[in-house]
C-alpha positions in Angstrom: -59.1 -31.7 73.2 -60.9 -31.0 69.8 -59.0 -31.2 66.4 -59.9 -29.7 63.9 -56.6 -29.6 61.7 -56.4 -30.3 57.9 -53.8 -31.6 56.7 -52.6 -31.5 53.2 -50.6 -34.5 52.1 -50.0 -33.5 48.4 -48.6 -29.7 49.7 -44.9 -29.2 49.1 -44.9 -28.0 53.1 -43.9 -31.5 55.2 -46.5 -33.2 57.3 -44.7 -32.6 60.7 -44.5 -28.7 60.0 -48.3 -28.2 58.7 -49.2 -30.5 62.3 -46.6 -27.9 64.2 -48.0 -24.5 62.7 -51.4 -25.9 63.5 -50.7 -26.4 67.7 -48.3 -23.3 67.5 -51.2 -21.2 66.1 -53.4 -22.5 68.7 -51.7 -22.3 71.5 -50.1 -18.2 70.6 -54.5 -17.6 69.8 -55.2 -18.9 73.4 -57.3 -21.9 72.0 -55.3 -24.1 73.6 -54.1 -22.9 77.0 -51.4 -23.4 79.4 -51.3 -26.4 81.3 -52.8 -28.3 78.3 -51.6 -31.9 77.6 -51.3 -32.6 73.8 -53.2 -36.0 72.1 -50.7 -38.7 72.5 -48.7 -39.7 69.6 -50.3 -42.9 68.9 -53.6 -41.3 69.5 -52.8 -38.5 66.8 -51.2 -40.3 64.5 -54.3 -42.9 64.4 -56.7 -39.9 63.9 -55.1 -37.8 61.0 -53.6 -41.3 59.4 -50.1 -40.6 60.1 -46.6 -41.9 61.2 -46.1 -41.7 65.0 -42.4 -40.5 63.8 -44.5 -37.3 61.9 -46.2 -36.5 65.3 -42.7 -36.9 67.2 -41.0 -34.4 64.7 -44.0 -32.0 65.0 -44.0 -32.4 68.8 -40.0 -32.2 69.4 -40.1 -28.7 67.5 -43.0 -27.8 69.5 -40.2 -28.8 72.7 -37.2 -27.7 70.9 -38.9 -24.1 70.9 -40.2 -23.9 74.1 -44.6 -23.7 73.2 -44.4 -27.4 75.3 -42.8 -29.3 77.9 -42.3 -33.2 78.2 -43.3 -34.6 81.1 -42.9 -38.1 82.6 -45.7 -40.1 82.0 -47.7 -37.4 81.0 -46.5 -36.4 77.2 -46.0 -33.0 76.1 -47.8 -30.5 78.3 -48.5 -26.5 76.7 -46.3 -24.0 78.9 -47.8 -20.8 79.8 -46.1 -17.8 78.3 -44.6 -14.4 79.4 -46.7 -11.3 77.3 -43.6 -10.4 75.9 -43.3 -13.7 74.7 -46.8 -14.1 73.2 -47.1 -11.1 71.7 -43.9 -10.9 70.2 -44.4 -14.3 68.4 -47.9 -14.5 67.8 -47.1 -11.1 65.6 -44.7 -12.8 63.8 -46.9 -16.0 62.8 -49.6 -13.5 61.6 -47.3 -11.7 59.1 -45.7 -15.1 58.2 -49.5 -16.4 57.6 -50.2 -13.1 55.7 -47.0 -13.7 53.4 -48.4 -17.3 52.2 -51.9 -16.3 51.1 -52.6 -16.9 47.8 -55.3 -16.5 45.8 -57.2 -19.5 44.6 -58.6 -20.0 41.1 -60.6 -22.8 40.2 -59.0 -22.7 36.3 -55.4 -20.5 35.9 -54.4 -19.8 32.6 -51.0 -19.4 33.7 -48.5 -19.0 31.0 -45.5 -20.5 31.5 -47.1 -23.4 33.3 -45.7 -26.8 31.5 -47.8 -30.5 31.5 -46.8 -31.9 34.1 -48.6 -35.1 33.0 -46.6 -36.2 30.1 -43.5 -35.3 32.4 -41.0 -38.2 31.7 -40.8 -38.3 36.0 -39.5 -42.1 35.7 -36.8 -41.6 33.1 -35.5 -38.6 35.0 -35.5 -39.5 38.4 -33.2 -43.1 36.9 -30.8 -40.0 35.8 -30.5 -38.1 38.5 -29.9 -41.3 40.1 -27.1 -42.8 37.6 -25.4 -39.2 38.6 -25.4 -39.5 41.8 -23.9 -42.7 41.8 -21.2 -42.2 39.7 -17.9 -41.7 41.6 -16.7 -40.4 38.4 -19.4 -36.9 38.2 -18.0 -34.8 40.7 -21.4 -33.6 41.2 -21.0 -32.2 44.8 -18.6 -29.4 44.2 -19.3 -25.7 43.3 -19.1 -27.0 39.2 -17.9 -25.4 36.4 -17.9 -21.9 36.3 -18.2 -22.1 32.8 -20.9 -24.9 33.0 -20.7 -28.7 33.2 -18.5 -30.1 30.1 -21.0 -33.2 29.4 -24.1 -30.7 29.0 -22.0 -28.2 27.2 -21.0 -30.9 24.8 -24.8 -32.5 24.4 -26.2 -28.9 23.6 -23.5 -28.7 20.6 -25.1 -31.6 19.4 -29.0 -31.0 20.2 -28.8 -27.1 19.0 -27.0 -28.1 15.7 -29.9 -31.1 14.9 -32.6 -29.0 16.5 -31.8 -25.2 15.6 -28.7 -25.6 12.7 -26.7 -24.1 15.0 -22.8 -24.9 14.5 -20.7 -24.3 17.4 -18.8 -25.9 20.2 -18.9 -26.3 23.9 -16.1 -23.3 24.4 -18.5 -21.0 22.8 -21.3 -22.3 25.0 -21.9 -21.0 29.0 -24.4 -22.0 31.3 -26.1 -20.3 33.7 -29.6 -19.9 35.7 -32.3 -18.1 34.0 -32.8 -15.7 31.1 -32.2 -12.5 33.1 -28.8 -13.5 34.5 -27.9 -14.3 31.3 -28.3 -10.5 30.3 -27.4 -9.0 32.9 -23.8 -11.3 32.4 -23.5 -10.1 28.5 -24.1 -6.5 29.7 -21.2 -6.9 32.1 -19.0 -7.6 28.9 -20.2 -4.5 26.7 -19.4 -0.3 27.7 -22.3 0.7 29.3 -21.9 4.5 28.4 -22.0 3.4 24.5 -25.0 1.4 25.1 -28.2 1.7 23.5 -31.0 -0.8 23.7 -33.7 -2.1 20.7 -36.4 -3.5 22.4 -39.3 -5.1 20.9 -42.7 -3.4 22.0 -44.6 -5.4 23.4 -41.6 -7.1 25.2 -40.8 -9.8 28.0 -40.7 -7.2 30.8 -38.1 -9.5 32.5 -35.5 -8.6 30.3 -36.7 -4.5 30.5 -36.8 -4.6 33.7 -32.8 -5.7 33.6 -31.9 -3.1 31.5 -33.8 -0.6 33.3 -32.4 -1.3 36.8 -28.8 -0.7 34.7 -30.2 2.9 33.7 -29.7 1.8 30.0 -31.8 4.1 27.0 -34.7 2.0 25.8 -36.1 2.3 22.1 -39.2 0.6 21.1 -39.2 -2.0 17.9 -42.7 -2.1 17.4 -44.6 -5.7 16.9 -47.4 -5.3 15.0 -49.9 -7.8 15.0 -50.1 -8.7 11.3 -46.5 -7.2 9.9 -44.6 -8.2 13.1 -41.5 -6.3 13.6 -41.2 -3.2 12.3 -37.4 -2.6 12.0 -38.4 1.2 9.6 -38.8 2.6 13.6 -35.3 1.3 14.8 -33.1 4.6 16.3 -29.9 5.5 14.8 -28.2 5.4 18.1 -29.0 1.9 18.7 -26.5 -0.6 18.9 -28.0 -3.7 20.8 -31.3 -5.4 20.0 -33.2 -8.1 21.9 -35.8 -9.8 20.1 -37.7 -13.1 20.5 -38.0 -14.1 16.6 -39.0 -17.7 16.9 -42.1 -17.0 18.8 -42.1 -13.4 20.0 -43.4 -12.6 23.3 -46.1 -12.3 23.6 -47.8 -11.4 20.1 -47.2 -14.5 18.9 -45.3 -13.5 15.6 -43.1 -15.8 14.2 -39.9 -13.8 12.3 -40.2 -14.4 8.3 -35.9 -15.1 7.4 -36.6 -12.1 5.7 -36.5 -9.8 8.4 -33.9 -11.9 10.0 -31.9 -11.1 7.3 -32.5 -7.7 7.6 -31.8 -7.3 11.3 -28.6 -9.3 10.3 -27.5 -6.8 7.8 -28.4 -3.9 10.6 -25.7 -5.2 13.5 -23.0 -5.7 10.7 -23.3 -2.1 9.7 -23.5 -0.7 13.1 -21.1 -3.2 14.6 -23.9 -3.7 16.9 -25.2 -7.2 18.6 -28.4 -8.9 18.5 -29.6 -10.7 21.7 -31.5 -13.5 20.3 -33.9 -15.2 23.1 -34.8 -18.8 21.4 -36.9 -19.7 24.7 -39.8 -22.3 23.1 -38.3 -22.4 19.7 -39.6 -26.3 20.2 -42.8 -25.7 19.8 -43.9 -24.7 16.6 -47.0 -26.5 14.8 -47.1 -25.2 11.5 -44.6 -26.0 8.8 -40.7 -26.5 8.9 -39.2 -24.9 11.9 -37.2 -21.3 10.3 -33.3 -22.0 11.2 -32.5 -19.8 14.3 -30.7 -16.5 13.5 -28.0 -17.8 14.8 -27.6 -20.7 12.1 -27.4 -18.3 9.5 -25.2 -15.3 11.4 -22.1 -15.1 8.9 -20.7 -11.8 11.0 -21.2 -13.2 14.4 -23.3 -10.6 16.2 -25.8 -13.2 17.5 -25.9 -13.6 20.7 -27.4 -16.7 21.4 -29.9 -17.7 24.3 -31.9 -20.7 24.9 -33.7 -21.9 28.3 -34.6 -25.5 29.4 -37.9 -23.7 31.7 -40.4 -24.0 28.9 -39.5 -27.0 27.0 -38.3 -29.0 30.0 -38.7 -28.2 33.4 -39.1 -24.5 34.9 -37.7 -25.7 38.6 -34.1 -26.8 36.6 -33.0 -23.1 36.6 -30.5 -23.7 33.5 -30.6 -21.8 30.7 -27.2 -21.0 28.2 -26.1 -18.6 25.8 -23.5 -18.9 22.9 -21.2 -15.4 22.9 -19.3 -14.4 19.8 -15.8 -14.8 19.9 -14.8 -11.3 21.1 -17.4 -11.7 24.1 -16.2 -14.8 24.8 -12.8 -13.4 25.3 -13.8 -10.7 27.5 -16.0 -13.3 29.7 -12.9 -15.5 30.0 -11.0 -12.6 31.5 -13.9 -11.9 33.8 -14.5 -15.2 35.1 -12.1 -15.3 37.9 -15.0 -13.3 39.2 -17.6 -15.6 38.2 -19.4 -18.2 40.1 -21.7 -21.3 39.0 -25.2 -20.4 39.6 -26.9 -23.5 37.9 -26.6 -26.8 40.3 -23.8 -28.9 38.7 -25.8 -32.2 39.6 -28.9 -30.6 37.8 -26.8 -29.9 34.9 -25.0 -33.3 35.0 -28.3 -35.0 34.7 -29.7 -33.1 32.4 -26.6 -34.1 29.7 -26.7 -37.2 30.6 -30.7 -37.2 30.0 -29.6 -35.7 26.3 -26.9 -38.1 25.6 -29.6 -41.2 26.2 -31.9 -39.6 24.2 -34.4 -39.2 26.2 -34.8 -35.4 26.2 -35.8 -35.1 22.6 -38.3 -38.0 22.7 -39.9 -36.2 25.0 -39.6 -33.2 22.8 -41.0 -35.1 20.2 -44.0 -36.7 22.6 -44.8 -32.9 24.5 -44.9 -31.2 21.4 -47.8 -33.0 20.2 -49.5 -32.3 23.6 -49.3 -29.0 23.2 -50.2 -28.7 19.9 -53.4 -30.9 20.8 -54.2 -28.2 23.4 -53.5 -25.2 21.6 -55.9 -26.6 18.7 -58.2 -27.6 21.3 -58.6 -23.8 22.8 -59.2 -22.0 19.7 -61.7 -24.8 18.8 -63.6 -23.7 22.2 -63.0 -20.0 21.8 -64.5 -20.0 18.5 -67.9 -22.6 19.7 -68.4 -20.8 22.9 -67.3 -17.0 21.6 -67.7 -17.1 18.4 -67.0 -13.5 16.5 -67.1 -11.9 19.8 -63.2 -12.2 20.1 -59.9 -12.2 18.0 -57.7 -14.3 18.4 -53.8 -13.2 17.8 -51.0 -15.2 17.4 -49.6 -18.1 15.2 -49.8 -22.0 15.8 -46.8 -21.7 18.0 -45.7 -21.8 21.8 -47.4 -22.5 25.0 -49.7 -19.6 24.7 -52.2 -17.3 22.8 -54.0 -13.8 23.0 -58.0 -12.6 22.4 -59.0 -9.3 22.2 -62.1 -9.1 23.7 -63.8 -5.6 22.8 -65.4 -3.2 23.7 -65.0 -3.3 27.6 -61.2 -2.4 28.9 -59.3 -5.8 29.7 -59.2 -4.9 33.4 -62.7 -5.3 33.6 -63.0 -8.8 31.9 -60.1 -10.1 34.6 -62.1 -8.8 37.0 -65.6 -10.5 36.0 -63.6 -14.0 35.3 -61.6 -13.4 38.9 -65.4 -13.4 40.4 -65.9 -17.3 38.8 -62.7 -18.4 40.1 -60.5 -17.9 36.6 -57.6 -16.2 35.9 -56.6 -14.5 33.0 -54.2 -11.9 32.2 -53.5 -8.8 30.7 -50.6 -8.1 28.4 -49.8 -4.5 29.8 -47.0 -5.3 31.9 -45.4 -5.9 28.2 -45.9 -2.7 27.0 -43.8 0.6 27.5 -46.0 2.8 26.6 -49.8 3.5 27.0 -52.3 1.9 24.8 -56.4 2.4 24.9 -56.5 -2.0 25.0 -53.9 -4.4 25.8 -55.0 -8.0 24.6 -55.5 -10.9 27.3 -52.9 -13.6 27.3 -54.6 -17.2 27.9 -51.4 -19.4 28.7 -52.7 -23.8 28.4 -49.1 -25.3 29.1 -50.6 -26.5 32.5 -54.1 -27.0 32.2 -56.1 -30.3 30.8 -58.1 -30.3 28.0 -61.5 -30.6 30.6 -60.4 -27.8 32.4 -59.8 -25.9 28.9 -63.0 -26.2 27.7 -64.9 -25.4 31.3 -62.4 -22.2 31.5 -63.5 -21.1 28.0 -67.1 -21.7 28.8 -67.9 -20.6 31.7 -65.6 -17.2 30.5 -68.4 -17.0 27.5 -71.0 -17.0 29.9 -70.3 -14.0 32.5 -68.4 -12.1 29.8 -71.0 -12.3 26.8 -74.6 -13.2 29.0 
């Protein structure tokens, strides 16, 4: 029998089941017919450089699902199938094929993508493990609805040294990802008094969760030099999400003035301001500004913070601090209230905090990045020159180029033909513009494949 199967070792998908998808394919196409006797195990296993036990799992599912027999002294012979059978099933492998095709780029400018490089793997695999084998973390339960105590009580201390941020681990809930966090504070708040600030452009996450609960929208404009323009904010709005250490994705980085002013604003209104904090870390230019929440003296900040961007996106944990009259309400809710976040993941990750491990590798990432982010406008300006702007301050994990005079559309679609992806900004707009600006995310990518993304980009987009 020929092979011809590739296998890859460093996929997430295990061995056994990319050798079983391979003979079930085969066998549902008709390559390999009935009455076939598979490669014996110790043949196979010799040929791809395998376990025998990977060739035994892969076989015994083959068994276990009836595509072979086992046969005494023989090894695992192919069946032959009823019509039914094979047409039934070989449909369902070519829509479960069809789901997993992905498109392949050579160099993704992904944002959101961290360095997973300077990942501290060692360190935090030894913490996961000192968690698990501690009788004392009870790490196997559904965990606190509320969030594990030991990270709640880390965070007090990292946001206060990090952000200036006084408060306590009552105040602080944990939960996974930014857009459960919302949709929990706008369980607390009367939806039919409810009238959304949004800054335009936006992280269309967060729109997208207050469109689905039919709340009015009003634009905050973000203008690329003056940043927020708070002048446009309607009368009837009593709510405001804004993203003032780094805002998505222009870039801006909120002066305290306008803080203040937005302040001011929610005290007047007796409104709340959803403050998203999500890479307040990574800022490369001058003394970090204190988060709004450090200096709210009403409290109407509601604060939110994520461990995706600065840490790991696969965690899931992100937190909020509620003022004290949300906090009430969500106490009353919570018998309704389940954990989301993994209480081991969270148990780990304070512990991680509390040996201080997490903000040395603050410390250590942060000058990665900002190596990377000086190291792609240094190649944007050699290999495109005055032919682009570049927008956005020395901040965050990503930046944006306008690239005139062709629409945007078209200059994803020439780089898509090189094998590069970059991408447009309009899904963070609301309303029509004539240009969005492309976003060029380099969390993920090495400095090599920086400068050949940038170059070859030059090339097809300026030859």
């Amino acid at each position: 029998m020929n092979i011809a199967i590739h296998l890859h070792k460093d996929s997430k998908e295990p061995v056994y089941m990319q050798l079983y998808y391979y003979f079930k394919t085969e066998i549902l196409t008709g390559k390999i017919e009935a009455g076939t006797k598979l490669p014996s195990i110790r043949h196979l296993a010799s040929f791809l450089q395998i376990s025998k036990n990977t060739v035994i799992a892969a076989y015994q599912q083959l068994w276990m699902e009836g595509y072979v027999e086992s046969k005494e002294k023989s090894g695992y012979v192919v069946v032959t199938l009823s019509s039914y059978e094979y047409t039934a099933t070989l449909t369902q492998v070519g829509h479960k094929q069809s789901q997993k095709v992905e498109e392949n780029y050579l160099i993704d400018f992904q944002y959101g993508d961290i360095d997973t490089t300077n990942f501290p793997i060692n360190a935090w695999k030894k913490t996961v493990k000192e968690v698990m084998e501690d009788k004392q973390f009870n790490w196997m339960m559904y965990g606190n609805k509320q969030g594990e105590l030991l990270l709640r009580e880390e965070l007090v201390g990292y946001l206060y040294r990090s952000r200036g941020i006084q408060t306590t681990a009552n105040q602080l809930i944990i939960t996974a990802g930014t857009e459960h966090l919302i949709h929990l504070v706008l369980s607390l708040l009367e939806k039919n008094s409810l009238c959304i600030g949004m800054e335009e452009p936006g992280y269309d996450g967060v729109r997208n969760v207050f469109k689905e609960r039919e709340l009015p929208i009003y634009p905050i404009p973000v203008q690329e030099e003056a940043g927020h323009d708070f002048s446009a904010l309607n009368s009837l709005c009593n709510l405001i999400y804004v993203t003032p250490s780094h805002q998505f994705p222009i870039g801006k980085i909120m002066p305290i003035s306008k803080r203040i002013e937005l302040l001011e604003w929610a005290e007047k209104v007796d409104g709340y301001i959803l403050e998203d904090d999500y890479d307040s870390e990574f800022r490369f230019q001058g003394s970090p500004i204190p988060s709004m929440k450090a200096i709210d003296q009403q409290d109407r900040v509601i604060y939110m913070g994520t461990f995706s961007k600065a840490f790991l996106p696969s965690l899931r944990i992100s937190y909020m601090i509620l003022p004290d009259t949300l906090l009430e309400k969500w106490r009353k809710k919570s018998r309704m209230e389940s954990q989301s976040s993994s209480p081991l993941l969270q148990l780990a990750l304070g512990l991680f905090i509390q040996k201080g491990e997490f903000e040395r590798h603050i410390k250590r990432i942060r000058k990665v990045y900002e190596r990377k982010y000086t190291f792609l406008v240094q190649c944007i300006t050699k290999y495109m020159g005055d032919k682009v702007e570049i927008i956005g301050e020395k901040a965050g994990m990503h930046l944006l180029i306008r690239v005139p005079p062709k629409k945007e559309d078209v200059f994803i679609t020439e780089a898509k033909k090189i094998g590069i992806r970059v991408y447009s900004t309009k899904p963070y707009y609301s309303q029509e513009r004539e240009d969005y600006p492309l976003l060029l995310g380099f969390g993920g990518l090495k400095e090599e494949e920086v400068e050949e993304g940038i170059q070859y980009l030059a090339q097809v987009w300026f030859a």
